[in-house]
C-alpha positions in Angstrom: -1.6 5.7 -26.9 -0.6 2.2 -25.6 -3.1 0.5 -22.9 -0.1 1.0 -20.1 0.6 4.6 -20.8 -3.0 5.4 -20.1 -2.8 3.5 -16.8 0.7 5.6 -15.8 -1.0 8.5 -16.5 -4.1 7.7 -14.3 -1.9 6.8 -11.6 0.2 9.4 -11.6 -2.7 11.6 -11.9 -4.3 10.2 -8.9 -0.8 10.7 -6.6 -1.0 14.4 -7.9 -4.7 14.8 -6.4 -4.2 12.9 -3.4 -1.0 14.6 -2.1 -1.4 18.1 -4.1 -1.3 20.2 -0.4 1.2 17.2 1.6 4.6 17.8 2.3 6.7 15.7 0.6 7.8 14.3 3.9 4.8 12.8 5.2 4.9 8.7 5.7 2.1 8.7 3.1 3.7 10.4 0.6 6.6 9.0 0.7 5.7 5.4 0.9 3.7 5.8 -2.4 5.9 8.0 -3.8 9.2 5.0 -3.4 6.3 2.8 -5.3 5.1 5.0 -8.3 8.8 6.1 -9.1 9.9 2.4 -9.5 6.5 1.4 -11.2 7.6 4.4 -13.7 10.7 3.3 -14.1 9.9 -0.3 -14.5 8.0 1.4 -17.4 10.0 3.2 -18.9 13.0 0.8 -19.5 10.3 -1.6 -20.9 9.2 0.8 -23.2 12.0 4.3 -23.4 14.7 1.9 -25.5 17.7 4.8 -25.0 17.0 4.8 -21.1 16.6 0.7 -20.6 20.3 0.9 -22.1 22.0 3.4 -20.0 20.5 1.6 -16.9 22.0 -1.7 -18.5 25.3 -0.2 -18.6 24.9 1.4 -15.1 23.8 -1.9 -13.6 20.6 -0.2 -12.5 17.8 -2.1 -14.0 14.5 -2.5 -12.6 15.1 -5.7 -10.6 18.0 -4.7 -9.0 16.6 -1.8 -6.9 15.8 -1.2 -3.8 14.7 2.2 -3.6 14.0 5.2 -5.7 16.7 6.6 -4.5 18.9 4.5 -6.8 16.8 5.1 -9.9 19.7 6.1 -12.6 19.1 9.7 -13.3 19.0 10.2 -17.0 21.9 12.8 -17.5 20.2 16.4 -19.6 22.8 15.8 -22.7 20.5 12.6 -23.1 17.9 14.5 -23.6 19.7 16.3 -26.8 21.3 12.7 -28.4 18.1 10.6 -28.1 14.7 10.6 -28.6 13.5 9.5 -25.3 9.8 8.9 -24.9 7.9 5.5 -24.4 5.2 6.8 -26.3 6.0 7.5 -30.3 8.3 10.9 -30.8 6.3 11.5 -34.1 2.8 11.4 -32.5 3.7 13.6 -29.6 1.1 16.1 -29.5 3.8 18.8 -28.6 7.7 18.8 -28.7 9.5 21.2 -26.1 13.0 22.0 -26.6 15.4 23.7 -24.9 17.0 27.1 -25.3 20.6 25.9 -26.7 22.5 28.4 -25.3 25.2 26.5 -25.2 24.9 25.0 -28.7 22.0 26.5 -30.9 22.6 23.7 -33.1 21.9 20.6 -30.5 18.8 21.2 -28.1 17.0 18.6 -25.6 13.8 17.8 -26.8 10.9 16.8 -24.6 8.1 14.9 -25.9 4.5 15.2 -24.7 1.6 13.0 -26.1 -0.7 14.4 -23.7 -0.3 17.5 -21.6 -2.7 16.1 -19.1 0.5 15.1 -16.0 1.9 18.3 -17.3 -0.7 21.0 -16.8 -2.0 19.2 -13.3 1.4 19.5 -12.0 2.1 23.0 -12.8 -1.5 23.8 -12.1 -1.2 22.4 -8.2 2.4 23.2 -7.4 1.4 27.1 -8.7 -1.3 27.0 -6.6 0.4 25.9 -3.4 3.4 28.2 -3.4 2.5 31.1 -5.3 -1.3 32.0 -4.8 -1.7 29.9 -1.5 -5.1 30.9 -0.3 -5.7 33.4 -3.2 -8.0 32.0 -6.1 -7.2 34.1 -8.5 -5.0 37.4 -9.4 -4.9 39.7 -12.1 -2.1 38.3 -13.9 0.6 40.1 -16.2 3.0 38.2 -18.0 6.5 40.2 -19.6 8.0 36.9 -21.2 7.1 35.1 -24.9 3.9 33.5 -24.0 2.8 30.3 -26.1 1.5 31.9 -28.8 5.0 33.0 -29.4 6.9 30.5 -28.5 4.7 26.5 -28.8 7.9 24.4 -28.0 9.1 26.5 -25.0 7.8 24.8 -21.7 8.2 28.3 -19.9 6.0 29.2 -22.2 3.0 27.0 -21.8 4.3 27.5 -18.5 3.3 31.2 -18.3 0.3 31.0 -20.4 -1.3 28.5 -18.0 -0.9 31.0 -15.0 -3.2 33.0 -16.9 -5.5 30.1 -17.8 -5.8 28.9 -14.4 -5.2 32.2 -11.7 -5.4 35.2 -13.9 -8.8 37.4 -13.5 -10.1 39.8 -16.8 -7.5 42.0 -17.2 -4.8 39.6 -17.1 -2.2 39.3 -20.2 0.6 39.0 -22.1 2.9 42.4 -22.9 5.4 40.6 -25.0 5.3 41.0 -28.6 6.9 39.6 -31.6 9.6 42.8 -31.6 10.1 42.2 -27.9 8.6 43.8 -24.5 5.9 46.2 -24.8 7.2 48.1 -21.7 4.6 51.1 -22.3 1.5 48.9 -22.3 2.3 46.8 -19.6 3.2 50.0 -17.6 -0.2 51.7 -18.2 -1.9 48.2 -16.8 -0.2 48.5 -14.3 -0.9 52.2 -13.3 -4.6 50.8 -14.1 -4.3 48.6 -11.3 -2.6 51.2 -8.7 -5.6 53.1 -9.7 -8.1 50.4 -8.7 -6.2 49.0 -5.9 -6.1 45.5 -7.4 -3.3 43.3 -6.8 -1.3 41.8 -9.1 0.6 39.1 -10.1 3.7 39.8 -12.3 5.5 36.9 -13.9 8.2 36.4 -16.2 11.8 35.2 -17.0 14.6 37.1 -14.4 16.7 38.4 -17.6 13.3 40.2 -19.0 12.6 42.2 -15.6 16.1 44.1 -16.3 14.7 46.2 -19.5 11.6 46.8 -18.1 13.4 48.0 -14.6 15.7 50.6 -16.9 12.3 51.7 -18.8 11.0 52.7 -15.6 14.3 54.4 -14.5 14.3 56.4 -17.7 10.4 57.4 -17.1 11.6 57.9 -13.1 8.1 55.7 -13.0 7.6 54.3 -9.3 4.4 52.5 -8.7 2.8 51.1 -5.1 0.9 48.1 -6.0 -1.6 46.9 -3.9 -1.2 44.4 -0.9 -1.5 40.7 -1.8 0.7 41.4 -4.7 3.8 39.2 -6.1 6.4 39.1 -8.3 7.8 35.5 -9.7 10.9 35.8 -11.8 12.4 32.2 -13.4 15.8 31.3 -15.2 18.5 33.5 -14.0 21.2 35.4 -16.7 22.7 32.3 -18.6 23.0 33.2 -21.6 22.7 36.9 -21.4 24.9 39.6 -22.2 23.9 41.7 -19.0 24.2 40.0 -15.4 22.9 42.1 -12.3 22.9 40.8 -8.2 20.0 38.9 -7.5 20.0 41.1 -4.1 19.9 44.1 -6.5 16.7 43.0 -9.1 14.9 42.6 -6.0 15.8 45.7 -4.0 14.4 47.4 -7.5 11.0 44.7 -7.5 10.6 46.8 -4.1 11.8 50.1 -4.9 9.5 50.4 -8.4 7.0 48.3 -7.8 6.2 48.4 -3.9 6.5 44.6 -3.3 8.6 43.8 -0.6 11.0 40.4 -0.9 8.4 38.6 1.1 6.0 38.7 -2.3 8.6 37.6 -4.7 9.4 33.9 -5.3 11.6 32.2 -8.3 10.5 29.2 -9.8 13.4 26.6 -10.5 12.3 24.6 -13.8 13.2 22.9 -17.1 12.2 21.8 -19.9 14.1 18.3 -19.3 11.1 18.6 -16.1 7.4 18.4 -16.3 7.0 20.2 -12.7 8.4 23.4 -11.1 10.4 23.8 -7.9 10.1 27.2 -5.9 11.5 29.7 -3.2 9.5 28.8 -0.1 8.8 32.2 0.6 5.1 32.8 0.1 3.9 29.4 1.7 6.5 29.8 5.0 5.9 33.7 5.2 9.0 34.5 5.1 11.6 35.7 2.4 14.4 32.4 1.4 15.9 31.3 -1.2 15.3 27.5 0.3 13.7 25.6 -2.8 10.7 23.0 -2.5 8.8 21.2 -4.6 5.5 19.6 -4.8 5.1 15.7 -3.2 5.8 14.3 -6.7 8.6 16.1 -7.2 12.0 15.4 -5.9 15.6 16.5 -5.4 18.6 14.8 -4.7 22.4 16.0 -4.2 24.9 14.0 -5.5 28.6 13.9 -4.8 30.5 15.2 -8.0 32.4 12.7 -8.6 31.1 9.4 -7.9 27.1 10.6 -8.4 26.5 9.0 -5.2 23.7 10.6 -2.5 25.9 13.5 -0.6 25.0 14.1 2.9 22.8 17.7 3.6 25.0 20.3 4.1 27.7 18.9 1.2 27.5 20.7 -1.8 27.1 18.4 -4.8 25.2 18.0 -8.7 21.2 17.9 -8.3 19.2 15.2 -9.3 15.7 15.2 -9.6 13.1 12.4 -9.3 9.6 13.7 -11.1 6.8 11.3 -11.4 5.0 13.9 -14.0 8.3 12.9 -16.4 5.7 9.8 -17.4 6.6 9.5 -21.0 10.9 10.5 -21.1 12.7 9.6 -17.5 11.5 9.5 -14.3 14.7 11.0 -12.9 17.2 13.3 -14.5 20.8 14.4 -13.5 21.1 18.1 -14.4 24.2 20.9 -14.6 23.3 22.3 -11.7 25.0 22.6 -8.0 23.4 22.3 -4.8 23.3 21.3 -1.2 20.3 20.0 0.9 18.9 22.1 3.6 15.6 21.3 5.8 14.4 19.4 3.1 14.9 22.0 0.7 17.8 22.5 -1.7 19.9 25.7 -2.1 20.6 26.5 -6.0 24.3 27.4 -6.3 25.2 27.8 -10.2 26.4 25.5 -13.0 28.7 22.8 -12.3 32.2 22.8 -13.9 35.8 22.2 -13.8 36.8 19.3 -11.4 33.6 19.3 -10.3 31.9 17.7 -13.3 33.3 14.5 -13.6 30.9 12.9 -12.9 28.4 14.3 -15.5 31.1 13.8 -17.9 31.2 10.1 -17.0 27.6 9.3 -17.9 27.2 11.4 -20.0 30.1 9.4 -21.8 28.3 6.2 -20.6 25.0 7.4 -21.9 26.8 7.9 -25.5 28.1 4.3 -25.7 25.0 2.7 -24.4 23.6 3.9 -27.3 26.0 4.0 -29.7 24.3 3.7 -33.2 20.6 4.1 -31.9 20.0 7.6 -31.6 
């Protein structure tokens, strides 16, 4: 690893420690956060060829910035045409890659020399708005964890929430042939039993077959207080859709935790942290999404990819200084609108709408034409 890499990494690092349990809003925080993202960016189009091009043809290199605000985001489709890391793609210790849904055939591919960024930012954005003052919960997992699954990020993901909050007892109850519905239901009747809370986590789409398991056993459980339920990832993709309302009437109705204890988690693998419902660390139930101090969003008017006022529904943007290695900021499919300096997710962006994804996404491809 190249002399400057290791000095980003420190850096970063250090921001994560010193601002782990700050709002993002604080004049601290934000002053160092304005410096870091352009240091990183600065970095990256020295050293990230594909990126230092589409900021050439955006206008938007280093020197001509004033803020972090006006840091190019690196539209996802990049992340499926080009290689982009600083460091060398062939001596990434780990590749993730995304689910192609959309195209099985072309998937965004994230590259991670060292997982050292990653696992401290998911490590102290978990702890702040999913175990807050809680240490450590027994921990059962009903998604592919990384033993199944090495180039999923949801699933390192998952399998560090054991690593770093999960007590004895805690595991996995997905198995190569899918859920193990019956196991996972006798742990948690072990844990009704005992009166020890627990901590249930997996992607939304996975809770619906172990919800109609129950239903067909007429299995109801009251799990002790102090537990929660995080779900991630929504139904794209999947053949069965339910209301969100309705999934967690049932987290409540089968498994005794009221909305207050459920959170989702808003991530990607085109992300290094996680954003989530502010529900456990305000006390009370929203769908409002925050992130951690190093982590953050921006709305952007459809179809000029300029900052949209709160209140205007536009594409999300996000600005994450754990992206060390790809591109500090990335311009997703998603729609939003600002809120209390949280962001409300609204669904994917299409028709009219994206325009202006199309447009740099179209820019990306010519800035690069011949080089990916």
């Amino acid at each position: 690893m190249r002399p400057e890499s290791a000095a980003i990494i420190r850096d970063v690092l250090q921001y994560i420690e010193r601002y782990g349990n700050s709002a993002a809003d604080s004049p601290a925080a934000e002053r160092d956060f304005g410096a870091l993202a352009l240091q990183l960016f600065a970095f990256q189009c020295e050293h990230n060829a594909a990126y230092r091009n589409y900021a050439k043809i955006k206008r938007k290199l280093p020197g001509q910035l004033h803020s972090w605000r006006e840091i190019p985001p690196m539209p996802i489709q990049g992340f499926k045409r080009s290689a982009l890391s600083c460091e060398p793609p062939e001596e990434a210790l780990a590749v993730f890659t995304t689910s192609g849904t959309t195209n099985p055939e072309l998937r965004g591919r994230q590259y991670h020399p060292t997982f050292d960024v990653w696992d401290a930012s998911m490590r102290t954005g978990f702890r702040r708005f999913v175990m807050g003052s809680v240490p450590r919960l027994r921990t059962l997992v009903i998604s592919p964890a990384e033993d199944l699954n090495a180039n999923s990020s949801l699933s390192r993901y998952l399998s560090q929430a054991i690593r770093f909050f999960g007590t004895d007892g805690s595991g996995t109850y997905f198995r190569h042939d899918g859920l193990a519905a019956d196991e996972l239901i006798a742990g948690l009747q072990d844990c009704e039993r005992s009166g020890e809370p627990v901590l249930l986590l997996g992607a939304t789409f996975a809770y619906v077959p172990l919800l109609d398991r129950l239903q067909e056993l007429d299995v109801r459980f009251r799990l002790a207080p102090g537990s929660r339920i995080l779900d991630t990832g929504g139904f794209k993709g999947q053949s069965r859709e339910v209301p969100m309302d309705w999934l967690y009437g049932q987290f409540e109705e089968r498994f005794g935790v009221p909305r207050s204890g459920c959170v989702n988690m808003y991530g990607m693998t085109e992300l290094c942290s996680q954003y989530y419902d502010d529900t456990l660390a305000s006390g009370k139930p929203t769908t409002l999404k925050r992130g951690p101090a190093w982590l953050r969003p921006l709305v952007l008017d459809p179809h000029t990819l300029l900052p949209a006022p709160d209140g205007q529904v536009g594409v999300l943007a996000h600005i994450d200084l754990a992206n060390w290695n790809s591109c500090v900021a990335i311009l997703t499919e998603d729609l939003g609108v600002m809120r209390d300096g949280g962001f409300e997710l609204l669904g994917r962006i299409g028709g009219a709408e994206a325009r202006g994804c199309s447009l740099a996404v179209e820019q990306f491809i010519r800035s690069n034409e011949g080089n990916a």
